[in-house]
N, C-alpha and C positions, 0 to 999 in steps of 0.2 A: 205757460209758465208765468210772464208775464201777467195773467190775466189775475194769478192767488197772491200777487206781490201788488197788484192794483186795488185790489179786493181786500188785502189786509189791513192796506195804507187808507183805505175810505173807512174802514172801520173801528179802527184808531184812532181818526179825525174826529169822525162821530162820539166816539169812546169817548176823546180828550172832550171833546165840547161840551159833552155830558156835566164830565166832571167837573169842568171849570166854573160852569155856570151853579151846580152843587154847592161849591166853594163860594162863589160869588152870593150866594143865597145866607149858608150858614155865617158867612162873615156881615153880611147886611143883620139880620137876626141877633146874633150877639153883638153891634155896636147898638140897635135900638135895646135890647138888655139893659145894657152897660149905661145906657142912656135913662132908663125906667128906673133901673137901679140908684145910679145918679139923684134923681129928682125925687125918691123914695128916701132916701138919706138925710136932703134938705127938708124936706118937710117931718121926717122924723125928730133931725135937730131943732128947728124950730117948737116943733111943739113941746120936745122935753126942755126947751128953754125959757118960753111961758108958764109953763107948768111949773117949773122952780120958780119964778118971779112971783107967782101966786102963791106957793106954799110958803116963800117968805113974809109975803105977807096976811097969812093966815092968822086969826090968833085966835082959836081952841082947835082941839086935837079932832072933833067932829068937821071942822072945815076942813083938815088938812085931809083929813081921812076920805071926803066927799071930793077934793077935787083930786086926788090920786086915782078913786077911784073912776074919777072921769074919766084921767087919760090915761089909766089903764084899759078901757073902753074904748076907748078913739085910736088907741094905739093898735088894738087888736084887730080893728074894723080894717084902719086902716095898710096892716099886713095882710088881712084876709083879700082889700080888693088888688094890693102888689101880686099876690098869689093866683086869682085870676087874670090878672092882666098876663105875666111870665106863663101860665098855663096856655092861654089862647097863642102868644106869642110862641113857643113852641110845639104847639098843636099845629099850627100852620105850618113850620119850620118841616116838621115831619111829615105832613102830604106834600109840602112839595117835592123832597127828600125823596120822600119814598114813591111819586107817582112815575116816574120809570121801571120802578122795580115790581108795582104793580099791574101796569102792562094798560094797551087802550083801551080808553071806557070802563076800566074796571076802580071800583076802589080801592083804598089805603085799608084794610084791616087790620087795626094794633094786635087784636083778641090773637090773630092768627101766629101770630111770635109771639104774646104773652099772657096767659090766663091769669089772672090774680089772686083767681080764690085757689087753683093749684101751688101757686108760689106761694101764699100765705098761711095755706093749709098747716096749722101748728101740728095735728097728727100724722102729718108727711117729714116733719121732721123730728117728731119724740111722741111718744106713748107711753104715757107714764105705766099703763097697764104694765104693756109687754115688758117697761126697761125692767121694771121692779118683779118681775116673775124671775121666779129661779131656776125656774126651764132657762130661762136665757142667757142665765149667767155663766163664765167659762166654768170648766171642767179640768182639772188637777189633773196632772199625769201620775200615775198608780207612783211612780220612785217619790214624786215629791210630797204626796199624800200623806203619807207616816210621819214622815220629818216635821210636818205642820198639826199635826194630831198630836206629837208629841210636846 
């Protein structure tokens, strides 16, 4: 008797330690976020703040127009490498996450909880075909039929 109250209590421990360290992980993760995001900010601010200091000093609409378009460029760049950075930063977050749940020696497979081209599949969730067939459409009950005819 003893022995399933010993046995439950070690595996609780285990359990709790799991999770703790889970936590201790996802919280490490979103303070470097918080941190990338931080320093994604500053350097956003700064550049849209050069960027006015130049378009004030612009003078024809071809300069002002060329350096917009600069850092409308710079700007995009530099979102797209924020986006892989927070990509990898959460790619990691998630094997480490998920390698208990994956078991020893085995990998983390996303695909295996999420298909993308099932989820995205736009004729999984409307066919224009079928909506607009009139096979499809409801069917009137014979009492209220008359009444809309007439």
């Amino acid at each position: 008797m003893t022995q399933m109250f010993e046995k439950a209590a070690e595996i609780n421990k285990t359990g709790m330690a799991k999770l703790m360290k889970t936590v201790s992980t996802v919280s490490k993760t979103n303070q470097t976020a918080g941190i990338e995001w931080a320093d994604f900010a500053k350097e956003s601010y700064a550049a849209g703040s050069e960027t006015m200091k130049k378009l004030a000093g612009a003078r024809t609409l071809q300069a002002a127009m060329e350096i917009q378009g600069a850092y409308l460029k710079a700007s995009y760049e530099r979102l797209q490498s924020q986006a892989k950075v927070m990509s990898e930063l959460y790619q990691g977050l998630a094997k480490e996450v998920g390698a208990p749940v994956a078991g020893e020696g085995a990998t983390f497979d996303p695909k295996a909880f999420f298909d993308p081209k099932a989820f995205f599949d736009t004729k999984a969730f409307f066919d224009p075909k079928s909506f607009f067939d009139a096979k499809n459409f409801p069917k009137f009950p014979a009492v209220i039929a008359p009444k809309l005819a007439a």
